[in-house]
C-alpha positions as CSV (number, residue, x, y, z in Angstrom):
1,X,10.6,31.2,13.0
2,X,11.1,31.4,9.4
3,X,7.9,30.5,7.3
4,X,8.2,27.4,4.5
5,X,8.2,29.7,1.5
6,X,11.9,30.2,2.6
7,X,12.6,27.3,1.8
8,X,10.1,25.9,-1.1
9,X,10.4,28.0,-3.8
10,X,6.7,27.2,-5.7
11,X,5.5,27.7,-2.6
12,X,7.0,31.1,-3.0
13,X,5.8,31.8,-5.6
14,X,2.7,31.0,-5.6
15,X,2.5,33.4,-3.0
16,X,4.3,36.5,-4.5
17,X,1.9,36.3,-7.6
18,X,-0.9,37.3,-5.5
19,X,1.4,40.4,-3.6
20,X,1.4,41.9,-6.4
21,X,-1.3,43.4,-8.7
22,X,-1.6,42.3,-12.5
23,X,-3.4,42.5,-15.9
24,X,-3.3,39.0,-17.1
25,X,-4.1,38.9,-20.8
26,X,-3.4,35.3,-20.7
27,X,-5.5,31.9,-19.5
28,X,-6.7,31.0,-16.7
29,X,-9.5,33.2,-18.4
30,X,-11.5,33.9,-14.8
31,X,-7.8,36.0,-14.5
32,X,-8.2,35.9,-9.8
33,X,-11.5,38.6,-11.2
34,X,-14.3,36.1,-11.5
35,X,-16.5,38.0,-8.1
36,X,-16.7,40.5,-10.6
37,X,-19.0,38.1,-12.3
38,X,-20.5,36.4,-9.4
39,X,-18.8,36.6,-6.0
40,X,-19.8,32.6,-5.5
41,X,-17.6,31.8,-8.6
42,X,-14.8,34.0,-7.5
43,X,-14.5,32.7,-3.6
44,X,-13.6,29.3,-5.6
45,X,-11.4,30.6,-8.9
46,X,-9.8,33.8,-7.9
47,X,-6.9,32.2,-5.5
48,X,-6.3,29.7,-8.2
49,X,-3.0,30.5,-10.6
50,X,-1.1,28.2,-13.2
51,X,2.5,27.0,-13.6
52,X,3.1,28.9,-16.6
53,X,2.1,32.6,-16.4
54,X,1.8,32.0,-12.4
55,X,4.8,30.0,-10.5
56,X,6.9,30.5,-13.6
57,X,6.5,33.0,-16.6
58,X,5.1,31.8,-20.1
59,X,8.3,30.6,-21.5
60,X,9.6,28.7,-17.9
61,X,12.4,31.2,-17.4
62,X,12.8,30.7,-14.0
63,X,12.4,27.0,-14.0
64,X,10.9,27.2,-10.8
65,X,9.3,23.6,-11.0
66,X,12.8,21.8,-11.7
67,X,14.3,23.2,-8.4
68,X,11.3,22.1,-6.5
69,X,11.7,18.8,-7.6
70,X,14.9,18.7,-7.1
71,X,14.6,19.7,-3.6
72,X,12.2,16.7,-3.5
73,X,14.4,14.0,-5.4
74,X,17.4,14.9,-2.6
75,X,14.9,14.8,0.4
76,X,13.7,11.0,-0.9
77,X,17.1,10.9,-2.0
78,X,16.2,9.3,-5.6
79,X,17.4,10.0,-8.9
80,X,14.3,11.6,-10.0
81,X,11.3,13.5,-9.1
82,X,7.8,14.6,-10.7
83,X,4.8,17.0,-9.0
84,X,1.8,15.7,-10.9
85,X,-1.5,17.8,-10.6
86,X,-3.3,14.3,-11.5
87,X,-2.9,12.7,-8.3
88,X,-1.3,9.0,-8.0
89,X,-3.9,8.3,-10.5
90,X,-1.8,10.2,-13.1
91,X,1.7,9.0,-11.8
92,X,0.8,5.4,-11.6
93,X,0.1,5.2,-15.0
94,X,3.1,7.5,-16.1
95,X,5.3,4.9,-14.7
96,X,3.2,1.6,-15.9
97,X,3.2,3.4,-19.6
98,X,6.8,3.6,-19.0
99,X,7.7,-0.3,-18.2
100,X,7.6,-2.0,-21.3
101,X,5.7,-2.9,-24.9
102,X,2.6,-4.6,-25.0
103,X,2.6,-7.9,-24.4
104,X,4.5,-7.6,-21.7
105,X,4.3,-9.0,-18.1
106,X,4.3,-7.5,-14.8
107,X,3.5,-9.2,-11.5
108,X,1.1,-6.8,-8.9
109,X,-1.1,-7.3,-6.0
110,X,-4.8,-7.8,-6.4
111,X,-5.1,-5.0,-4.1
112,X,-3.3,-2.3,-6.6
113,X,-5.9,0.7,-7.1
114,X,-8.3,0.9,-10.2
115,X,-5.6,3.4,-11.9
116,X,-2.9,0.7,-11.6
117,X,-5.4,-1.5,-13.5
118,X,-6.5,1.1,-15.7
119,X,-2.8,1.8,-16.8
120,X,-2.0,-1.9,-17.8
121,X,-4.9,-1.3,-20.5
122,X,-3.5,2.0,-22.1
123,X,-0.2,0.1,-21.7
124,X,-1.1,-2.8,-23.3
125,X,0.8,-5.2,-20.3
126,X,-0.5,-8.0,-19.1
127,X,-1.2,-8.7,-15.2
128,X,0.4,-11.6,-13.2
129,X,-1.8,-11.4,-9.9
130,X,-0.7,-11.7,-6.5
131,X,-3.0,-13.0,-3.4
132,X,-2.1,-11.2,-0.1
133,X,-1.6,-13.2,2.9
134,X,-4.5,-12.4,4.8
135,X,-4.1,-12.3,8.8
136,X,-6.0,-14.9,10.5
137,X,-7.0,-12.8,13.5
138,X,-7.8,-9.5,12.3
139,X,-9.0,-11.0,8.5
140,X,-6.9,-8.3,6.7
141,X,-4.6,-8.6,3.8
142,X,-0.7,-7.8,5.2
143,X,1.1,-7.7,2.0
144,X,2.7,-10.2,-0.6
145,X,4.5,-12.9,0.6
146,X,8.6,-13.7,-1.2
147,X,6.8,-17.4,-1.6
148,X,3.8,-15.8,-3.5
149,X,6.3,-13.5,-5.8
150,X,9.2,-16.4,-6.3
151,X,6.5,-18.7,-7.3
152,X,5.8,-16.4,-11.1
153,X,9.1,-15.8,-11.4
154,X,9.3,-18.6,-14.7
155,X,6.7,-15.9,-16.2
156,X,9.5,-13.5,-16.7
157,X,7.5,-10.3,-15.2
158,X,9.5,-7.6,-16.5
159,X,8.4,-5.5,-12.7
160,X,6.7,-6.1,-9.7
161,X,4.0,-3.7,-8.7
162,X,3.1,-3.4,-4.9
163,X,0.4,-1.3,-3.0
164,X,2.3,-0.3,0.2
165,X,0.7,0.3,2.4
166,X,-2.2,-1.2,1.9
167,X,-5.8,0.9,2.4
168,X,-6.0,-0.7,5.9
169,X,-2.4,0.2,7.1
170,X,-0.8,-2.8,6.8
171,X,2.4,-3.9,5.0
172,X,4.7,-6.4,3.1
173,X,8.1,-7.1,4.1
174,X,9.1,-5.0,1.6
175,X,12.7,-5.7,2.5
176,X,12.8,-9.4,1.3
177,X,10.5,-8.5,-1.8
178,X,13.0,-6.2,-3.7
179,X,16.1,-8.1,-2.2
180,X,14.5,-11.5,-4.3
181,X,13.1,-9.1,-7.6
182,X,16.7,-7.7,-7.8
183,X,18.3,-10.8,-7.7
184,X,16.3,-11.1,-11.1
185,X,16.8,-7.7,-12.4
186,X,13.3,-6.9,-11.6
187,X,12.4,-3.0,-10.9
188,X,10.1,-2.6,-7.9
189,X,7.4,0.0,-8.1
190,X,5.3,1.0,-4.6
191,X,1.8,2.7,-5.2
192,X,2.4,4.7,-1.7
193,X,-0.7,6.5,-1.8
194,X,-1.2,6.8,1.7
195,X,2.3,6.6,3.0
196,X,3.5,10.3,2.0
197,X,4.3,10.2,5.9
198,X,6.8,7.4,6.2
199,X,10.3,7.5,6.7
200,X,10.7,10.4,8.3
201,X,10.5,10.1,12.0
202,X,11.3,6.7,14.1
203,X,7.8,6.6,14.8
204,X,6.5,4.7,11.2
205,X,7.8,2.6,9.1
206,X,11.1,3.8,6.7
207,X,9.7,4.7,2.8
208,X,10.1,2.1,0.3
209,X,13.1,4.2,-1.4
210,X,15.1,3.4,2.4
211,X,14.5,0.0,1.7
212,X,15.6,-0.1,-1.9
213,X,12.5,0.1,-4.1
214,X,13.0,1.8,-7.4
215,X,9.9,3.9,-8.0
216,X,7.7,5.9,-5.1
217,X,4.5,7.5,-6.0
218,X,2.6,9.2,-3.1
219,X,-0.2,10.9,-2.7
220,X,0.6,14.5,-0.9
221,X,-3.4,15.2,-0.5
222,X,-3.5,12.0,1.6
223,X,-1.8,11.5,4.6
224,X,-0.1,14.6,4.2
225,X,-1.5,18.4,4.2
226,X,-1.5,18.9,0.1
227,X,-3.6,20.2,-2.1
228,X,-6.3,17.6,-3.5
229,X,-5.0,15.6,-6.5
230,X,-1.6,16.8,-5.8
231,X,0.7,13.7,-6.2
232,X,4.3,12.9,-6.0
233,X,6.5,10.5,-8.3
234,X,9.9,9.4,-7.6
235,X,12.4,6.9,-9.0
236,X,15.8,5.7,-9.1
237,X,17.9,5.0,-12.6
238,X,19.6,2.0,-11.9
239,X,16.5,-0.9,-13.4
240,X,13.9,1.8,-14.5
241,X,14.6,4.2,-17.5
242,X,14.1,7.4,-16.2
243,X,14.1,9.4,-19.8
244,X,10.8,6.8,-20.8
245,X,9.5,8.2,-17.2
246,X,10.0,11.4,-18.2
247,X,8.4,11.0,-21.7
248,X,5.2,9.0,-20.1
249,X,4.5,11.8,-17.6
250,X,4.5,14.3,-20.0
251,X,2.3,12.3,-22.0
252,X,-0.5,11.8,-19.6
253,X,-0.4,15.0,-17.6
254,X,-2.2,18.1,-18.4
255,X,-0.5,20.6,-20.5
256,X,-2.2,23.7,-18.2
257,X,-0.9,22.2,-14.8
258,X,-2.3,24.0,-11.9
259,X,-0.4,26.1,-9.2
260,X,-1.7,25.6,-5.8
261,X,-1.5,21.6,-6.3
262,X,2.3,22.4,-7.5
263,X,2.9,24.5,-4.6
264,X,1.2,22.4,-1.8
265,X,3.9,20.0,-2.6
266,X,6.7,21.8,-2.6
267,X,5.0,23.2,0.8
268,X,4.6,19.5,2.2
269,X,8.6,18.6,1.3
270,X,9.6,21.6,3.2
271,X,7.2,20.6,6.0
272,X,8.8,17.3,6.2
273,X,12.1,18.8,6.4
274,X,12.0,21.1,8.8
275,X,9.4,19.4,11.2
276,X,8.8,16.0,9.6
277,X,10.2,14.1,12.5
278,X,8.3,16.5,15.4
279,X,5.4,16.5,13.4
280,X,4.8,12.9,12.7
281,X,6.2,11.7,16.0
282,X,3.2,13.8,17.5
283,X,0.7,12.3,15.1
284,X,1.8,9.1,16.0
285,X,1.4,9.8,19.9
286,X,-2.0,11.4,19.4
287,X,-2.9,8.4,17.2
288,X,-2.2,6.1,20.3
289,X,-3.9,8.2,22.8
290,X,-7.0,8.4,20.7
291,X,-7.3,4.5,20.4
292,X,-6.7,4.3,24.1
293,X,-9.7,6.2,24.8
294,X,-11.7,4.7,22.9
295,X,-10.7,0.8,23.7
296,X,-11.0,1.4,27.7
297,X,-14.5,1.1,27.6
298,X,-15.0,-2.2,25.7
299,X,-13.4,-6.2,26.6
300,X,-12.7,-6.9,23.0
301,X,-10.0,-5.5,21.3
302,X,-11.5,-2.7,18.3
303,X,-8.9,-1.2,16.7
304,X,-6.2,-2.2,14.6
305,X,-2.4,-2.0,16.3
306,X,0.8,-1.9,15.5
307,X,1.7,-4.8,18.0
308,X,-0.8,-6.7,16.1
309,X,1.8,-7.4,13.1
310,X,5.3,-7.9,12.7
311,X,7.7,-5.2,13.5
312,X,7.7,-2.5,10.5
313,X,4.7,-4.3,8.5
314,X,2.0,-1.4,10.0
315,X,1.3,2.2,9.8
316,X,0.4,3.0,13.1
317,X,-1.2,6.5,12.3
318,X,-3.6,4.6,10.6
319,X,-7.0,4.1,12.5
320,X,-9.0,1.0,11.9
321,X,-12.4,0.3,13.9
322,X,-13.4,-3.2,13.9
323,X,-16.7,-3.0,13.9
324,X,-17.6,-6.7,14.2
325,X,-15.9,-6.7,17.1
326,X,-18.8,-5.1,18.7
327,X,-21.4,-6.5,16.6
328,X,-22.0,-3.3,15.1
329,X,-22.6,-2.4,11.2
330,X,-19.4,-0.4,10.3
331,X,-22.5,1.9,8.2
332,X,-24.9,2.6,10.8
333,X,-21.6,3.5,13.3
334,X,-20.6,6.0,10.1
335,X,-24.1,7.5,9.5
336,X,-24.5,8.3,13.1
337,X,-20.7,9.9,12.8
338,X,-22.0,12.0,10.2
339,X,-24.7,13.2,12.7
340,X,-22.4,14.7,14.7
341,X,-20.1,16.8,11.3
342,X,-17.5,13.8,11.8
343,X,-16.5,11.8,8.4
344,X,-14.6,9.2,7.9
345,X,-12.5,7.9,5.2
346,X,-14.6,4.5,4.6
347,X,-17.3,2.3,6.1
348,X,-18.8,-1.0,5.4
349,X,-20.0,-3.6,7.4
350,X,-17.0,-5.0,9.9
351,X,-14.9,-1.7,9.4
352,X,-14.4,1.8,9.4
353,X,-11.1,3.8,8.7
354,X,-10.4,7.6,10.5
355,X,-7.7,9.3,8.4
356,X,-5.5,11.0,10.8
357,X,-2.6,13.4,9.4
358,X,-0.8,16.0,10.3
359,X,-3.1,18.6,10.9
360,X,-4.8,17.0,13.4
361,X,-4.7,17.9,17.2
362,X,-4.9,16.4,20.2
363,X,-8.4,18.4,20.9
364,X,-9.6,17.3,17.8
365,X,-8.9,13.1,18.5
366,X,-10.2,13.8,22.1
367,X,-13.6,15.4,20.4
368,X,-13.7,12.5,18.0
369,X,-13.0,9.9,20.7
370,X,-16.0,11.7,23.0
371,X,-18.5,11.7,19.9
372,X,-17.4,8.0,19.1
373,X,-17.8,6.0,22.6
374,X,-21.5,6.4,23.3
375,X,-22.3,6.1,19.5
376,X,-20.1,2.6,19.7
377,X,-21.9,1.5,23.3
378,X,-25.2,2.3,21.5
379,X,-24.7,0.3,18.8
380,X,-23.2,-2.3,20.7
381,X,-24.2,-5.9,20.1
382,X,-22.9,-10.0,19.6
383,X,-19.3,-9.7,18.3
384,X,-19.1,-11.4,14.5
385,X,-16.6,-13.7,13.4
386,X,-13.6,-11.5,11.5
387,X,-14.6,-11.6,8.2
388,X,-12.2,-10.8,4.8
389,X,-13.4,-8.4,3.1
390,X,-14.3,-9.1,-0.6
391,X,-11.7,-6.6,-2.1
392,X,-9.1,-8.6,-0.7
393,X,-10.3,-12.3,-0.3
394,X,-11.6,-12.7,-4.3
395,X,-9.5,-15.4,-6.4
396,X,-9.7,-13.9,-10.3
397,X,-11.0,-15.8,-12.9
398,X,-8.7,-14.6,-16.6
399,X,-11.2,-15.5,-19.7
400,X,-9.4,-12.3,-21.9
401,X,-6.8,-10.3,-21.4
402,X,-8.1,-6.3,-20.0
403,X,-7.1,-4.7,-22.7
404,X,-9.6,-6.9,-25.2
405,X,-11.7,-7.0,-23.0
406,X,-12.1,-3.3,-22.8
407,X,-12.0,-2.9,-26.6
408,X,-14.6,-5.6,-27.3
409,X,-18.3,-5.4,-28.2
410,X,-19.8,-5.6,-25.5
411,X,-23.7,-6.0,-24.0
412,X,-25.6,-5.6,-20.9
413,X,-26.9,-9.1,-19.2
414,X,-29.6,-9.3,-16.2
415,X,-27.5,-10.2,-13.1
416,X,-29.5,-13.4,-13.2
417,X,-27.6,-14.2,-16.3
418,X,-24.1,-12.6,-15.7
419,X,-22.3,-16.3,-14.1
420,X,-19.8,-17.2,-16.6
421,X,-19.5,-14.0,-18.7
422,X,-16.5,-12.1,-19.0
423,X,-17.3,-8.8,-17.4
424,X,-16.1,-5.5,-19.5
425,X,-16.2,-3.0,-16.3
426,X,-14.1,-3.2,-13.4
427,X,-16.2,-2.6,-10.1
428,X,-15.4,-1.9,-7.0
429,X,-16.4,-1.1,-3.5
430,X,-15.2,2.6,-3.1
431,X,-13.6,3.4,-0.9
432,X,-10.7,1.4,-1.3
433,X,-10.9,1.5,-5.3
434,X,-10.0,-2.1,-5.1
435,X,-10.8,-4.1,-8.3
436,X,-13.4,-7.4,-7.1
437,X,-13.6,-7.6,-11.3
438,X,-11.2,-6.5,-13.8
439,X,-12.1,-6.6,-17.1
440,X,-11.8,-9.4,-19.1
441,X,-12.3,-11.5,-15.8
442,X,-14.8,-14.4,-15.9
443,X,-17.9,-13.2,-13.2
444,X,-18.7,-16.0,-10.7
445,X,-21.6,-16.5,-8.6
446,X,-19.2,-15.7,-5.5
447,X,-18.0,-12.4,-6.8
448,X,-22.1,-11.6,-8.1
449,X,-23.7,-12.5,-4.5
450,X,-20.4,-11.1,-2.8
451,X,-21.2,-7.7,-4.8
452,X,-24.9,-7.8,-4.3
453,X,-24.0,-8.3,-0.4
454,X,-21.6,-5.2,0.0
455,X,-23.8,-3.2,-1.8
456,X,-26.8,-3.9,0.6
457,X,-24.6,-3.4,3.0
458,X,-24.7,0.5,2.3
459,X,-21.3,0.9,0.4
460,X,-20.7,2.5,-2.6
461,X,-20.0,0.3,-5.4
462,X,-17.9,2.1,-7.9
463,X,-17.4,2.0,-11.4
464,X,-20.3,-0.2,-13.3
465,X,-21.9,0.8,-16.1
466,X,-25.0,-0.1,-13.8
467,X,-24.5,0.8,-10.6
468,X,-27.9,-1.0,-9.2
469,X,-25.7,-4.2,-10.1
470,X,-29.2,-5.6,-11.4
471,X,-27.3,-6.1,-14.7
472,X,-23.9,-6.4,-16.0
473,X,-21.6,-5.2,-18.9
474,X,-20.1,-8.2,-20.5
475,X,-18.1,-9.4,-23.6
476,X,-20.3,-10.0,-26.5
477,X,-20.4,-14.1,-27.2
């Protein structure tokens, strides 16, 4: 069986660099000889090599980077492709940078990631939000709604920016959503973070691209085997202008770009390729199997499924334990998890989310699912009422727009004092990375007691200037 490097040509060369011995007299300055120094330092730096000098010479003679994403833009079938080294982080704001001037509108969904947010400041645009439809059973958001998008339309948003899918698997109909913004001549961007995995076997849902979207970014170190912060950005030419792409992703990504996350994504689009459909069709299967276990030996039903939402609208690799089901703290079910070497991906009270990708095996979901069971009977108690979390159930408040309220003077307020200011941090629960406060948003007593809660709760809460949450950054009166 041939090996990818026959067929990804970063990959490739990555690999050749190190087949053949060297005298670098150029950066990276550990030059693959830093055990000389310390063998600690070397076992991290030595396998590392750059784009230029490394994959490609100095001067890009080979232009080995442009045929990679090449490769990539005809797999997705777009118009356009970019590896970033920044992760979605760095092509989400590429892309945002890339939309309009400031002043400038685009509609999103509260639940877009912190960079999405983050990008509308250095961008100068202005947010129109969009509340999920949150599922009555299962209390988790399943996407934007045509109703909810049509309804801002009279606001003139010059794009629509959707998370899809969402941290918790599930989806809008994404379908209906570009068929009504294209009707207005608006562009549709998908953060896909954690979709890298879609659209290439019958088994999940198609990408956004298949259903007409006109920008992809993905994250290859997510649900796919890349290298961490590897990222991918793809786009089609028709409502999106792809030479203002290509000047806002130079712009914001490093000038020194480094190899291995380069050449873990050209690895993963040959991957998907050759075995995309075996692969994933497998991961799916195991997925199932694994959740099977698991549910046989409790009444309630624990995990998220596919047959729990409309047809297309959820990732069904994704695995989602609901904790209140069983009356357990999503927290205490993770720290006895860790016990055992077995992490997951996020925890708080009602939930906790297993990333499964490709690299799994059966042996491994079977170990996980024989760890798991008696840790779930032990901690077994009154099932809760489903309860939405606050990253997707809180209503904003606008008192600024972000970007003055991230260039204002600003102060520090007890928590006591903090209703009614206009925060200057965004926080977050983190995992997901899902803004409960954006700056420039008015802070409520919901959204202080709701923060206060989670954080008791045991989950991280990301991103404020004081993390205790015993007092907040505000605008200056």
């Amino acid at each position: 069986m041939s090996s990818l490097r026959d067929s990804a040509p970063l990959l490739d060369a990555y690999l050749s660099y190190f087949e053949h011995k060297r005298t670098p007299f150029t950066i990276p300055g550990h030059k693959q000889r830093a055990s000389r120094l310390d063998a600690g330092l070397g076992s991290i730096v030595d396998s590392d090599t750059p784009l230029y000098g490394g994959l490609d010479e100095i001067k890009l003679t080979n232009q080995t980077l442009k045929v990679a994403e090449k490769l990539a833009a005809t797999l997705w079938k777009a118009d356009y492709a970019r590896f970033s080294t920044g992760g979605s982080t760095h092509a989400n704001q590429a892309i945002v940078l890339a939309l309009g001037k400031p002043g400038d509108k685009v509609a999103l969904s509260r639940t877009a990631h912190r960079s999405i947010l983050s990008a509308l400041v250095l961008a100068g645009l202005e947010p129109i939000w969009l509340a999920p439809e949150i599922d009555e059973a299962t209390g988790v958001p399943i996407g934007i709604s045509v109703k909810e998008f049509e309804k801002i339309i009279d606001q003139k948003p010059i794009a629509l920016l959707l998370t899809e899918p969402g941290y918790l698997g599930t989806l809008s109909d994404l379908s209906a959503l570009v068929k009504s913004a294209h009707s207005h001549s608006i562009p549709v961007i998908v953060d896909a973070a954690w979709g890298g995995h879609f659209g290439f076997s019958a088994a999940t849902p198609n990408h956004c691209l298949q259903l007409g979207a006109d920008a992809l970014i993905t994250s290859v170190h997510k649900a796919l085997p890349g290298y961490s912060a590897s990222a991918l950005l793809l786009a089609q030419g028709n409502l999106l202008n792809l030479d203002r792409i290509e000047q806002s992703f130079e712009t914001t990504h490093t000038t020194s770009p480094a190899g291995a996350p380069l050449a873990s994504i050209d690895g993963c689009r040959a991957l998907l390729q050759t075995r995309g459909d075996e692969l994933i069709t497998n991961l799916v299967a195991n997925v199932n199997e694994f959740k099977i276990k698991v549910q046989s030996h409790f009444d309630l039903p624990i995990f998220l499924m596919e047959s729990d939402f409309a047809p297309g609208r959820f990732d069904p690799a994704k695995i989602v334990l609901r904790a209140n089901q069983l009356g357990a703290s999503g927290v205490e079910i993770e720290k006895a998890l860790q016990t055992a070497f077995i992490r997951v991906e996020m925890a708080d009270k009602d939930t906790v989310v297993f990333l499964a990708t490709l690299a799994d095996t059966k042996e491994e979901f079977d170990s996980a699912a024989d760890v798991l069971i008696p840790i779930l009977k032990s901690l077994q108690s009154v099932p809760r009422p489903t309860a939405t979390s606050l990253s997707w159930s809180v209503v904003p408040t606008v008192g600024i727009s972000m970007r003055d309220a991230y260039f204002a003077d600003t102060e520090m307020v007890a928590a006591g004092q903090a209703v009614g200011r206009i925060s200057a941090d965004l926080i977050a629960p983190y995992p997901p990375g899902v803004a409960v406060i954006a700056p420039g948003e008015i802070l409520t007593s919901t959204i202080l007691e709701g923060l206060a809660t989670t954080k008791a709760a045991g989950v991280r809460i990301a991103y404020a200037t004081d993390p205790s949450l015993s007092s907040y950054r505000v605008v200056k009166i």
